[in-house]
C-alpha positions in Angstrom: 0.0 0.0 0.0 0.5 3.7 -0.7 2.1 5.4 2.3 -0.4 8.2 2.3 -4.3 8.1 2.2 -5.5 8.8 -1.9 -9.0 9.9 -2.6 -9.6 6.7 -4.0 -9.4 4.7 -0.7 -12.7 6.2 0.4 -14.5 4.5 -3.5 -15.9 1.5 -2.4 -13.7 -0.5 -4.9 -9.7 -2.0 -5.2 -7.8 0.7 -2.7 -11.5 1.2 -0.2 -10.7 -3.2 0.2 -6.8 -2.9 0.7 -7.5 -0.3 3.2 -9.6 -2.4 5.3 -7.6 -5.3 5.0 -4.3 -3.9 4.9 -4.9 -1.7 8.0 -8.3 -1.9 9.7 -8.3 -5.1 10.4 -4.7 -6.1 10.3 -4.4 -3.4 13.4 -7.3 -4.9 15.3 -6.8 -8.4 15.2 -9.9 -9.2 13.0 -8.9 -12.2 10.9 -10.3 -11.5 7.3 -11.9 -14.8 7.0 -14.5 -13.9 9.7 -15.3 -10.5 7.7 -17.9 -10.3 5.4 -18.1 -6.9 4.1 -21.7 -6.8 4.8 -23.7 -3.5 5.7 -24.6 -4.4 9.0 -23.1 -6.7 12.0 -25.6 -9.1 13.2 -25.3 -11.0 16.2 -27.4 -12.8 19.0 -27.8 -10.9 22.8 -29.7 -12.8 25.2 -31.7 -14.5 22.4 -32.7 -11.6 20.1 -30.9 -10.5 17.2 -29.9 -7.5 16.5 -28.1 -5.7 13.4 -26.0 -2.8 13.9 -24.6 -0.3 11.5 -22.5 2.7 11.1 -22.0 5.2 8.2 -20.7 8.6 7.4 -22.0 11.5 4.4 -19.9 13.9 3.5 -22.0 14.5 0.2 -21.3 17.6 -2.4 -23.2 19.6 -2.7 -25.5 19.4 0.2 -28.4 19.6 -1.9 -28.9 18.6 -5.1 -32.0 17.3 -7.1 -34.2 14.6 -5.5 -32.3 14.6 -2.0 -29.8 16.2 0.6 -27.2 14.9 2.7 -29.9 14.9 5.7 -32.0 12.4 3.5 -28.8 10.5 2.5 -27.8 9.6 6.1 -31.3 8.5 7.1 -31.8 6.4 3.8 -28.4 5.0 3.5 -28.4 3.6 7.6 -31.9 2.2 6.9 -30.9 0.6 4.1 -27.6 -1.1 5.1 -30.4 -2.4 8.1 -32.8 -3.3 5.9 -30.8 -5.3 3.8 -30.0 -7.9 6.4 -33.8 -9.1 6.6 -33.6 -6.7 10.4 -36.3 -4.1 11.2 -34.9 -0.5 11.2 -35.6 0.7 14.7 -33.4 3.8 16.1 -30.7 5.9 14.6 -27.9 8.4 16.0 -26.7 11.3 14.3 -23.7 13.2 15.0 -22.6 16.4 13.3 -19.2 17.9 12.3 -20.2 21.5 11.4 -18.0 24.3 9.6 -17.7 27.6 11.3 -19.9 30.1 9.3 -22.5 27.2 8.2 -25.8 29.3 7.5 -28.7 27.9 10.6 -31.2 28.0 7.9 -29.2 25.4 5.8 -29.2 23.1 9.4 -32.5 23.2 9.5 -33.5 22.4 6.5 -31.1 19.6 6.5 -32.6 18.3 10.1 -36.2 18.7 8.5 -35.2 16.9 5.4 -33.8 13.9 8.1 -37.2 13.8 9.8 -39.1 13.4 6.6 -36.8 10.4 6.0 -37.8 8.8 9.6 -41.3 9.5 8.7 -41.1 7.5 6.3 -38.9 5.1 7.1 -40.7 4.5 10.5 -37.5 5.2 12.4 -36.6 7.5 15.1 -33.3 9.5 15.5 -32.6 9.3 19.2 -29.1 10.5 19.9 -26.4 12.4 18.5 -23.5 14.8 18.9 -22.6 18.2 17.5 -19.1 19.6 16.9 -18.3 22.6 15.0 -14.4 23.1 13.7 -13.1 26.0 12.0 -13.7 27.5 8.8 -12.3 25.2 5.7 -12.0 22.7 8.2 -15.5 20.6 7.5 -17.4 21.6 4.0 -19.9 23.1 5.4 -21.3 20.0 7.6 -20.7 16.5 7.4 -23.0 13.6 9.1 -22.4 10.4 10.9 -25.2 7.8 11.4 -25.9 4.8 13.2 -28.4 2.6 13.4 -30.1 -0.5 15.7 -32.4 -3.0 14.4 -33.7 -6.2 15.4 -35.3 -9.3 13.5 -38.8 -10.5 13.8 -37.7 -13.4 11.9 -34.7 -15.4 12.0 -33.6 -14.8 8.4 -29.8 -15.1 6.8 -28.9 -13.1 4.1 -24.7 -13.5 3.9 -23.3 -12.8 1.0 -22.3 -16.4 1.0 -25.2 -18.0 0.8 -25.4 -17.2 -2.7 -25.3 -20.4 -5.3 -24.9 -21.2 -8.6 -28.0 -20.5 -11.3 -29.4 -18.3 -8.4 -30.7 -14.8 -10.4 -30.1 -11.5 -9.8 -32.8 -9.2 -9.1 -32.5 -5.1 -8.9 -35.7 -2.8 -7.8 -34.7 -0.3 -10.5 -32.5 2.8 -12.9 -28.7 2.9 -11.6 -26.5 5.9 -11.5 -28.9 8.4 -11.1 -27.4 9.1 -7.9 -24.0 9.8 -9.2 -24.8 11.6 -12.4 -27.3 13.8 -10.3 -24.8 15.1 -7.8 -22.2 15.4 -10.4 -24.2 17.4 -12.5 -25.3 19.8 -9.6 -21.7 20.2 -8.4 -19.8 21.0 -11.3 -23.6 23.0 -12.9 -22.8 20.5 -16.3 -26.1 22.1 -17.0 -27.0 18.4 -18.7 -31.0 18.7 -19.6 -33.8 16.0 -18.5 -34.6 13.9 -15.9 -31.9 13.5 -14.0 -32.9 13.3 -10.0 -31.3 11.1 -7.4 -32.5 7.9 -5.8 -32.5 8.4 -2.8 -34.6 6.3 -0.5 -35.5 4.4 2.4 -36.0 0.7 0.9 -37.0 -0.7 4.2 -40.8 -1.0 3.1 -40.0 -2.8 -0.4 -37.5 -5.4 1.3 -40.3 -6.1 4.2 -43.0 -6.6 1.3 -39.9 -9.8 0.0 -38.0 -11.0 2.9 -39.8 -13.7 3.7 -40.3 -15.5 0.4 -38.5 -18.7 0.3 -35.6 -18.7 -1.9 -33.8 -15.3 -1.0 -30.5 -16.0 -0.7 -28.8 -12.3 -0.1 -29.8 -8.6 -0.5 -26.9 -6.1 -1.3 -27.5 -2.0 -1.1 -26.0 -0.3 -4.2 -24.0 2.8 -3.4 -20.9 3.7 -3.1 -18.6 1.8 -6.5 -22.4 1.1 -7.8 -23.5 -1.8 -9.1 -19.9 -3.7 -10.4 -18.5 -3.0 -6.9 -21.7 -4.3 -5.4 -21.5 -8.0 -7.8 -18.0 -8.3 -6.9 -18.2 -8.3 -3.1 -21.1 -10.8 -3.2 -18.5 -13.0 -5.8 -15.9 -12.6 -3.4 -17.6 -13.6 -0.4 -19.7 -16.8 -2.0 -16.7 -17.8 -4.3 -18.8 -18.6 -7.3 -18.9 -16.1 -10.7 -21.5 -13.8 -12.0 -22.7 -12.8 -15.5 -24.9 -9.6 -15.7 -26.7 -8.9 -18.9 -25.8 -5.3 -19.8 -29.6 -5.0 -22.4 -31.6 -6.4 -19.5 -30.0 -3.2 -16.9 -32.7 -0.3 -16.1 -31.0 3.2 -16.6 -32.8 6.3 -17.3 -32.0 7.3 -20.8 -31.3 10.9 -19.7 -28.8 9.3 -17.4 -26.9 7.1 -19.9 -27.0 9.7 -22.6 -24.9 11.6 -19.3 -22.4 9.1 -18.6 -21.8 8.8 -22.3 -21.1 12.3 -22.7 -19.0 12.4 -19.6 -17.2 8.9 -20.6 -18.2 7.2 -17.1 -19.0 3.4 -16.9 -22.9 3.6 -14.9 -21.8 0.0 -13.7 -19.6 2.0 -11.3 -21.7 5.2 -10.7 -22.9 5.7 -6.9 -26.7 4.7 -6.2 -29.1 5.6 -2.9 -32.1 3.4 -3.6 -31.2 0.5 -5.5 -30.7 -2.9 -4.1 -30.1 -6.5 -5.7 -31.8 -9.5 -4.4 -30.2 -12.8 -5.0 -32.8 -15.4 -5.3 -33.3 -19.1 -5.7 -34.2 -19.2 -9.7 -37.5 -21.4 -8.5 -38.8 -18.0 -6.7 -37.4 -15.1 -9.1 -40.7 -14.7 -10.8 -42.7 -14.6 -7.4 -40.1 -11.8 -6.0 -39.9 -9.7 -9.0 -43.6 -9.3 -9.5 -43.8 -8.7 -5.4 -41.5 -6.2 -5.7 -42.8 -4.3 -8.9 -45.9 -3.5 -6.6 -43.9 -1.1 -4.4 -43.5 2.6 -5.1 -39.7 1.9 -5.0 -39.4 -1.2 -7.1 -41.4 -0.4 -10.2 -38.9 -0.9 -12.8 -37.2 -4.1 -11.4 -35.8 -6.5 -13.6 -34.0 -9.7 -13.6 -30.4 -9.0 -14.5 -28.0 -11.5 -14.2 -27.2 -15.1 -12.4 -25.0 -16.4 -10.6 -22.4 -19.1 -12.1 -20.5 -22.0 -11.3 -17.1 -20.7 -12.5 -15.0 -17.8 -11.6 -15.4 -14.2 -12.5 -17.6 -11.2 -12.8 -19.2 -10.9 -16.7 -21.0 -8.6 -18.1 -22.7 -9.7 -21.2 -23.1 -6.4 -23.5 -25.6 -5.3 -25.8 -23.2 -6.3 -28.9 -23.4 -10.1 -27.5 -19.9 -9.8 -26.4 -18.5 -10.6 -22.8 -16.1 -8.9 -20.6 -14.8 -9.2 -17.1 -16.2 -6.5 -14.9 -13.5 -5.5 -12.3 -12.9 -3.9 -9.1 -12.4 -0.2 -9.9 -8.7 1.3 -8.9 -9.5 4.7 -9.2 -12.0 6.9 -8.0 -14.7 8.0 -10.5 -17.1 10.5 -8.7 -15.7 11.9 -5.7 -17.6 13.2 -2.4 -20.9 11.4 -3.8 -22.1 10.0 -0.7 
């Protein structure tokens, strides 16, 4: 490793792993083959499981079109909950404020985190506030954690994933990205370009407890190639993704296009995959096409019995899809 911390070790992809592993881990005497890279640590406490979650935003800009960084911190803890079949139940929230940060700008940040609970039928019940001096913060940056507990005792590791399992994803990728890219540097790129953020709490209750789930993974940071490569890693079996069978809003491809960015790698705030016994895929895809946030799902991709990540493009061609090294989009979530 690089003496010296690089923007890229906070992507999600190649240098975000090493870091962990190299460092993190190494320095507290977690062996790697008892990490997962999961969203959330679950665990058993006096005969209840419980999943536990931590996660920090330090978004730009702090608004842009379809969300905030107050919306972002709610959604993204609920979802990294969600994801592990828990029940999002309580949240913390600690701030890290710039000197000279407008009140008005707080508050509507703080408003736009208790719409998100409101929805996401969670409560934010303690927090912290520091403020350090000018050009010291961005303006403010957010910490959340987040406690929830199972009503059911449901599994989804990464590793239960198997061969001919499908690949399931509740809608449009990159919108995130593109959207906060095109606020922040005012690209001024016409049509329907909004983010996605959202609590996905409600659409993963409405599925959890078909038979056949094997995993669900939240999409952000390193997008949806980052997101089929940990869940390769951690089962040990490939997967092919079909690039014509991918939801993308066309004013968000004709974006990346322009801009030459891959959307497979472009940050996403409501999207999930579902990895699902191929017996059941029909049954969870039309469940989840019934919810608000799952409208445009589609079956995607499987999972294989040899070794590799493949996406099969529109051309009928395949190519390996691979970890990312570099840092596409920074300060995105």
């Amino acid at each position: 490793m690089n003496s010296l911390i690089k923007i890229e070790h906070g992507s999600g992809g190649k240098y975000t792993f090493e870091l962990i592993k190299n460092v993190f881990l190494k320095e507290l005497g977690i062996s790697e083959s008892n990490y997962t890279f999961e969203d959330s640590y679950v665990f058993n406490k006096n005969n209840e499981k419980i999943a536990f979650t931590t996660d920090s935003y330090v978004v730009n800009p702090l608004f842009f079109p379809g969300g905030d960084i107050g919306r972002l911190a709610v959604c993204g803890t609920v979802n990294d909950l969600a994801v592990s079949g828990a029940i999002p139940y309580v949240i913390s929230a600690g701030f890290i404020i710039e000197e000279g940060f407008e009140i008005d700008n707080l508050r509507k940040i703080i408003r736009s985190m208790k719409k998100a609970c409101i929805e996401a039928n969670v409560k934010i019940v303690c927090g912290d506030t520091k403020v350090v001096e000018k050009g010291k913060a961005d303006g403010v940056f957010i910490n959340t954690s987040g406690i929830g507990f199972f009503e059911e005792n449901l599994n989804f590791s990464y590793r239960n994933a198997k061969p001919k399992d499908l690949i399931i994803i509740n809608g449009e990728i990159a919108s995130h990205g593109i959207a906060v890219m095109n606020e922040r540097h005012k690209l001024g790129i016409k049509g329907s370009i909004r983010s996605d953020v959202s609590p996905l709490n409600g659409l993963i209750s409405m599925i959890k407890n078909i038979p056949g789930i094997r995993c669900i993974k939240d999409l952000t940071r390193g997008g949806l190639a980052e997101g089929i490569i940990e869940i390769s890693l951690a089962c040990g079996f490939g997967i092919e993704i079909d690039e014509a069978s991918i939801p993308i809003n066309k004013s968000v491809k004709s974006a990346c296009e322009l801009l030459g960015i891959d959307p497979l790698y472009v940050a996403n705030e409501g999207k999930i995959i579902v990895i699902v016994d191929s017996k059941y895929g029909d049954r969870v895809l039309e469940k989840m096409k019934k919810h608000c946030y799952g409208r445009k799902s589609a079956i995607i991709g499987r999972i294989l019995y040899e070794n590799g990540v493949y996406l099969k493009t529109i051309s009928g061609m395949r190519r390996m899809v691979i970890s990312m090294s570099g840092e596409q989009l920074p300060r995105i979530c």
